[in-house]
C-alpha beads as a LAMMPS data file, in Angstrom:
LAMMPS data file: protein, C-alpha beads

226 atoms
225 bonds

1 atom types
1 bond types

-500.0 500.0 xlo xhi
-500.0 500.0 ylo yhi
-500.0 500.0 zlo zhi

Masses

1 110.0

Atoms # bond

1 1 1 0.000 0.000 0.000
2 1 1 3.125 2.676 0.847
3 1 1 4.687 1.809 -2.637
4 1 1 0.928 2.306 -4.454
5 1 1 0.767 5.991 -2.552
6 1 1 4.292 7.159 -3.000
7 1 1 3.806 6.591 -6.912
8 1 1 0.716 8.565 -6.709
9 1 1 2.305 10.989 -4.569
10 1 1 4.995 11.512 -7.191
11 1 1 2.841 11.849 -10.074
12 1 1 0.955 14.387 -8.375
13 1 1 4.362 16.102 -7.762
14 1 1 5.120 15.985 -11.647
15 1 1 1.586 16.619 -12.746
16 1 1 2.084 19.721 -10.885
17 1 1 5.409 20.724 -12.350
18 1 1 3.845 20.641 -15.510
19 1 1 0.475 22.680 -14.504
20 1 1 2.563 25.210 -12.906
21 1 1 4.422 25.939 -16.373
22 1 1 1.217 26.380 -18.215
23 1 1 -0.583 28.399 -15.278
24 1 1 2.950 30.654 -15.685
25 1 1 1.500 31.811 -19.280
26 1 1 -1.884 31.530 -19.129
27 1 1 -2.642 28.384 -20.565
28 1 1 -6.027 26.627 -20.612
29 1 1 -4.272 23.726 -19.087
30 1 1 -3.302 24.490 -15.654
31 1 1 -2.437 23.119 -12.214
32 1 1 -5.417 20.882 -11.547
33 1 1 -5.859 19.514 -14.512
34 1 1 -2.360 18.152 -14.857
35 1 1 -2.932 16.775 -11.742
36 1 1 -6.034 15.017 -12.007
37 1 1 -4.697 13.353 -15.510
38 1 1 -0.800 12.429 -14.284
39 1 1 -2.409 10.952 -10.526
40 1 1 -5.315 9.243 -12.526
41 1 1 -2.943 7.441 -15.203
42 1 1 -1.118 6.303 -12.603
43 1 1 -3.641 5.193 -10.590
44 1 1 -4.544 3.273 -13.999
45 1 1 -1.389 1.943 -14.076
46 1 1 -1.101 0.604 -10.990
47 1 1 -4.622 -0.949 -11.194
48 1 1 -3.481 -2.477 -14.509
49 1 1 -0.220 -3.998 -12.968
50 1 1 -2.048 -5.176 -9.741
51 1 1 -4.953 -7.098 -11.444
52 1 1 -2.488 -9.505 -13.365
53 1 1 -0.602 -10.696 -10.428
54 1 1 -3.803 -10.616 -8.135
55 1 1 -6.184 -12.434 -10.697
56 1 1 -4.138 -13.917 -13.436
57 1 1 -3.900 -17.817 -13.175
58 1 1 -0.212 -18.871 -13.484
59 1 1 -0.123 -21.253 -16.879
60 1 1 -3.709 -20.279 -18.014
61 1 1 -4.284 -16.640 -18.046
62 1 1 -2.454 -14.966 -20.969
63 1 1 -2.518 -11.094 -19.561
64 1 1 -0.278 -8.018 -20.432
65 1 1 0.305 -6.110 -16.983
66 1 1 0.082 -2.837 -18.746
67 1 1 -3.154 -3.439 -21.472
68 1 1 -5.220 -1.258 -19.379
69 1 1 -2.147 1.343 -19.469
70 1 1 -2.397 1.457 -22.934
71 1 1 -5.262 3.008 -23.589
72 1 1 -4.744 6.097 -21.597
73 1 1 -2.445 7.188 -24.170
74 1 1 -5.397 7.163 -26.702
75 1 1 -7.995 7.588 -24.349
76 1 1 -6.386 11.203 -22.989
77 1 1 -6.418 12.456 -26.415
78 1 1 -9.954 14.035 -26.603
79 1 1 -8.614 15.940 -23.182
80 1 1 -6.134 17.263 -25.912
81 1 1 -8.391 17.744 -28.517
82 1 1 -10.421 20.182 -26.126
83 1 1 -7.623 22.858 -25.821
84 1 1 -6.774 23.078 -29.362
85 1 1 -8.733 26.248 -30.620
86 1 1 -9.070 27.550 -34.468
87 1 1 -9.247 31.154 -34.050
88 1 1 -11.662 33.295 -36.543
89 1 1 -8.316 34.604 -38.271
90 1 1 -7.688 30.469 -39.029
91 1 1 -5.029 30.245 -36.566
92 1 1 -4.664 26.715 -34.866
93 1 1 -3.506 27.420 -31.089
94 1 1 -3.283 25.053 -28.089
95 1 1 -0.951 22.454 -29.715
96 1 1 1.959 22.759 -26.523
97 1 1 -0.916 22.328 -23.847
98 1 1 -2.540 19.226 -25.835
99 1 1 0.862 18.087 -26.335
100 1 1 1.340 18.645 -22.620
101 1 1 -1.665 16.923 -21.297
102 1 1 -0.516 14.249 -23.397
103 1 1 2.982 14.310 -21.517
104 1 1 0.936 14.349 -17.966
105 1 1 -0.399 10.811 -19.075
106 1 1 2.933 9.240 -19.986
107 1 1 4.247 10.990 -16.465
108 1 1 1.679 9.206 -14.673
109 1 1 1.942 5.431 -16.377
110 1 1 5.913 6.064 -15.481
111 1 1 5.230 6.961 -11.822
112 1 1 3.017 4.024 -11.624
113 1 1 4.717 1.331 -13.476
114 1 1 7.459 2.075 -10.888
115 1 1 10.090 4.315 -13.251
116 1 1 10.728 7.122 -11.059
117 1 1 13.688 8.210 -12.595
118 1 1 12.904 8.227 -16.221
119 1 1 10.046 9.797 -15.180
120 1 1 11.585 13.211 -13.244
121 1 1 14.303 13.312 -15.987
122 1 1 11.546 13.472 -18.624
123 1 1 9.378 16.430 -16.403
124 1 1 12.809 18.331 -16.191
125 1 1 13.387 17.661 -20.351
126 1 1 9.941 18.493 -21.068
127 1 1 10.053 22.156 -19.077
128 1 1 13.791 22.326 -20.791
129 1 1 12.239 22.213 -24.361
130 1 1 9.026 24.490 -23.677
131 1 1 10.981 27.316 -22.403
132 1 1 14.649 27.202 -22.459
133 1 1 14.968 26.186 -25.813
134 1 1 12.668 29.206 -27.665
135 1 1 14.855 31.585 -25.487
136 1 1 18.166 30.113 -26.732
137 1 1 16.421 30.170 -30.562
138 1 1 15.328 33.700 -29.856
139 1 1 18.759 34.629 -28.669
140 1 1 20.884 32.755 -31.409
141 1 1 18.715 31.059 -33.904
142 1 1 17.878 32.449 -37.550
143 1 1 15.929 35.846 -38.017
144 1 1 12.745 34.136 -38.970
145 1 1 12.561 32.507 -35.941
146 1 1 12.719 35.646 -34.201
147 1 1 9.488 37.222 -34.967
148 1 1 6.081 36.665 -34.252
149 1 1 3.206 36.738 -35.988
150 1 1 0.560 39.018 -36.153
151 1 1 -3.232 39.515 -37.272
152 1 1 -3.747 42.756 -38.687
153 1 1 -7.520 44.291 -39.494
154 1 1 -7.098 47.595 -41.594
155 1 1 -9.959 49.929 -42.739
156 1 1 -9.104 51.753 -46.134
157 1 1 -10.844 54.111 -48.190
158 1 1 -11.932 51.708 -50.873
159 1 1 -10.124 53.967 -54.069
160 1 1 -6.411 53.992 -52.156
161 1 1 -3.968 51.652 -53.887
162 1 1 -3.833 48.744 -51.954
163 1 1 -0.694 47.483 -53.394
164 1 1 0.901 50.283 -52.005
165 1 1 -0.442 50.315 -48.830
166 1 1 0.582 46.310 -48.526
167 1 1 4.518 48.042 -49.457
168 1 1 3.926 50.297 -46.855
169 1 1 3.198 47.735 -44.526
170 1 1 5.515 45.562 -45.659
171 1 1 8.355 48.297 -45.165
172 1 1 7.324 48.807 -41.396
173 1 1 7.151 45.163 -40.430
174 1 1 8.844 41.759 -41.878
175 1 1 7.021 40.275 -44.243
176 1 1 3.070 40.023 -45.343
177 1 1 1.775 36.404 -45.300
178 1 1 -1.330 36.314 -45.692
179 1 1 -3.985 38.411 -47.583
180 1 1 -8.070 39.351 -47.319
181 1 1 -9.699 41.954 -48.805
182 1 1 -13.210 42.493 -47.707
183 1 1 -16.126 45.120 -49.481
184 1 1 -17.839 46.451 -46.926
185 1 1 -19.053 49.569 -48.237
186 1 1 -19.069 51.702 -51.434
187 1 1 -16.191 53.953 -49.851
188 1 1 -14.365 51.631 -47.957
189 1 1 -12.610 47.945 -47.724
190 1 1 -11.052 45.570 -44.628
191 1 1 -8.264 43.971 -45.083
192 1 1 -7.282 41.252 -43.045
193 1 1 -3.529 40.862 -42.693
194 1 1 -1.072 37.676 -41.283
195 1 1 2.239 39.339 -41.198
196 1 1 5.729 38.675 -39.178
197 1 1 6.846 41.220 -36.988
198 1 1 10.394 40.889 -35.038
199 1 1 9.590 39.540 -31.385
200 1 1 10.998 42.994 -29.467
201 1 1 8.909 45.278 -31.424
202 1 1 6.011 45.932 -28.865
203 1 1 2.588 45.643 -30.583
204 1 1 1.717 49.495 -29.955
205 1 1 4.809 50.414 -31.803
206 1 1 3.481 48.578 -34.989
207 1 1 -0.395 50.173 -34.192
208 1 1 1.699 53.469 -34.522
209 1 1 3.198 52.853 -37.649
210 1 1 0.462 51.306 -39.434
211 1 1 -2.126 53.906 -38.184
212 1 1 0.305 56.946 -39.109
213 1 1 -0.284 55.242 -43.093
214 1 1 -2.033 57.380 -45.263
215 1 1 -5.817 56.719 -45.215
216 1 1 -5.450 54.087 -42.883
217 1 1 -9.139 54.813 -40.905
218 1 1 -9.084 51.961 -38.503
219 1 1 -6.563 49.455 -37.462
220 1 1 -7.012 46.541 -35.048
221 1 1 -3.800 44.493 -34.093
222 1 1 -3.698 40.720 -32.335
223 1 1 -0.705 38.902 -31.436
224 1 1 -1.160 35.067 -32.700
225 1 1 1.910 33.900 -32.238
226 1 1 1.530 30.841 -29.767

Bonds

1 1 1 2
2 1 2 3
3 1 3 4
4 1 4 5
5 1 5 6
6 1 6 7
7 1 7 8
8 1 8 9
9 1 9 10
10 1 10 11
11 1 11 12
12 1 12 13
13 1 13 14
14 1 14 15
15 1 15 16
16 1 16 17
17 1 17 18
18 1 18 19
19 1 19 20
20 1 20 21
21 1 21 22
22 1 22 23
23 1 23 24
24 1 24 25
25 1 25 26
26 1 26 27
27 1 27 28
28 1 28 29
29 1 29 30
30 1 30 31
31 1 31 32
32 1 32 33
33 1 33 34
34 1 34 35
35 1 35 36
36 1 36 37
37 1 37 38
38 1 38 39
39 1 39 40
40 1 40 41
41 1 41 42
42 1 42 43
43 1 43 44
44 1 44 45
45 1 45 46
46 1 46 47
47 1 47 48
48 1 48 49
49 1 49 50
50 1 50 51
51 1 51 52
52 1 52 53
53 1 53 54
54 1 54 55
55 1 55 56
56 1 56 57
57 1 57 58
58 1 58 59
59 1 59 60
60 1 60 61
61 1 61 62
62 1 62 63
63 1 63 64
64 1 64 65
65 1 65 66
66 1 66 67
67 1 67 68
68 1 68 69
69 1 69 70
70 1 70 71
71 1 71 72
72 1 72 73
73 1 73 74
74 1 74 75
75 1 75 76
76 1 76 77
77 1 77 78
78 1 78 79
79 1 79 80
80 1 80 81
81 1 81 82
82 1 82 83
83 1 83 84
84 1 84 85
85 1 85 86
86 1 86 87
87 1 87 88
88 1 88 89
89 1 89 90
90 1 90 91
91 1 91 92
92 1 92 93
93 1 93 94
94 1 94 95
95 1 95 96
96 1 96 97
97 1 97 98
98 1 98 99
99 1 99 100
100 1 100 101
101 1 101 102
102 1 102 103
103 1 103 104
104 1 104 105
105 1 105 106
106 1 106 107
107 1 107 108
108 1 108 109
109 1 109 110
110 1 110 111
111 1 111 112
112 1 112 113
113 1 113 114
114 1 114 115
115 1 115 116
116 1 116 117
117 1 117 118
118 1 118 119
119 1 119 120
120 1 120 121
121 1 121 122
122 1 122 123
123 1 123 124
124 1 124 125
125 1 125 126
126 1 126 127
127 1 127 128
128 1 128 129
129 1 129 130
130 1 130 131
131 1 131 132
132 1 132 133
133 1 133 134
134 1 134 135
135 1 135 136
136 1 136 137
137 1 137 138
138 1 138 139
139 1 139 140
140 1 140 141
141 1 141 142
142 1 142 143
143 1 143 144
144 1 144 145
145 1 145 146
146 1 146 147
147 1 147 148
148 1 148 149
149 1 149 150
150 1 150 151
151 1 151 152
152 1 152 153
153 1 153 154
154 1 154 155
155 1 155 156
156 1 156 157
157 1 157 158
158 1 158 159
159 1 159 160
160 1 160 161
161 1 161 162
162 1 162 163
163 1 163 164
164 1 164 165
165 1 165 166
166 1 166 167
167 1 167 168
168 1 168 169
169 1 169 170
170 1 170 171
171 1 171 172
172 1 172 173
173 1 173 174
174 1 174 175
175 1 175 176
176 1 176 177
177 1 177 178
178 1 178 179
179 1 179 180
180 1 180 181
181 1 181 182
182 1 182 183
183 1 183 184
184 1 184 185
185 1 185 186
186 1 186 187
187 1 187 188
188 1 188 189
189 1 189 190
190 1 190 191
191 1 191 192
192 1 192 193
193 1 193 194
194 1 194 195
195 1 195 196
196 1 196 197
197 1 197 198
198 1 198 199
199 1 199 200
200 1 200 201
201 1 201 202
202 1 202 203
203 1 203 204
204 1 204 205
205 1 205 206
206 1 206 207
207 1 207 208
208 1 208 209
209 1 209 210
210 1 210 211
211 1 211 212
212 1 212 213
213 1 213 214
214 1 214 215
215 1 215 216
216 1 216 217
217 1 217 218
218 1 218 219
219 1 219 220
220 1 220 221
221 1 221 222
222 1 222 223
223 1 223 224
224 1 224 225
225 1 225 226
């Protein structure tokens, strides 16, 4: 009974490592939930270990100890599935957290198959590669990989030259990738913009500049960048 509680004790203690990480930045997946989906794989686990050598019938019963196991990897996916969001501007967000509640599973079966180790070495990788890794990329990688993306909604008189506008734009930040002009009255159009903006430019710095463009009426600004 000690050895069943100290595995759920240390999946709880992982689970929590990783719900503090997402709590830091806001993340739909947060303290609790990591929790409740490390202590109850484990608790999985364990069951699934336990029932062989309590109920399996040496030289008859054909049973894998960790069957049950298995299917929390599957079975945890529509917890996953649930945090990944498609954003009106067609943006797919959420993939770290659902890969993260996936990662509070495999934590759990560890803890409770008895691989402690393995298990704290892989928390401590996981946190590693989530946020010391974009820092060091930030720092030292490529230029592309130092910006961010942006959503840009612009309201133009509908006779301006929207090619030069897009230059103009295109001039104050990195690059435009993505285009959609909208009608929405006889004097004016909306364009929806995806562009790349470096990472230290603050996003009231780039409201400035595009909203100082001539007859630029209204500009909305969103930071996508996950």
């Amino acid at each position: 009974m000690l050895e069943e509680l100290i595995k759920l004790g240390i999946a709880l203690l992982l689970g929590f490592m990783i719900g503090v990480d997402r709590e830091l930045k806001h993340k739909p997946l947060g303290m609790k939930t990591s929790m409740v989906i490390s202590v109850a794989s484990c608790l999985i686990t364990i069951v699934s270990i336990e029932a062989v050598q309590k109920f399996a019938i040496p030289g008859q019963t054909n049973t894998d100890p960790l069957r049950l196991a298995a299917q929390i990897v599957s079975g945890v996916g529509f917890i996953g599935a649930g945090v990944i969001l498609r954003r009106s501007n067609d943006v797919i967000s959420g993939l770290t957290t659902a890969a993260m509640v996936w990662a509070a599973s495999g934590l759990g079966i560890a803890s409770g198959a008895g691989f402690y180790a393995e298990a704290a070495a892989a928390v401590v990788l996981i946190i590693i590669a989530v946020n010391l890794f974009p820092m060091i990329i930030k720092l030292f990688g490529p230029h592309k990989l130092n910006e961010r993306d942006l959503s840009l909604h612009i309201i133009v008189q509908q006779n301006d030259d929207i090619s030069a506008l897009l230059e103009d734009v295109g001039r104050e930040l990195v690059r435009v990738k993505h285009i959609k002009v909208k009608d929405i009255s006889d004097a004016r159009q909306s364009l929806h913009l995806i562009v790349s903006a470096p990472a230290k430019m603050q996003m009231m710095d780039v409201y400035s500049k595009i909203k100082q463009l001539p007859h630029v009426s209204e500009v909305e600004i969103t930071n996508i960048s996950s």
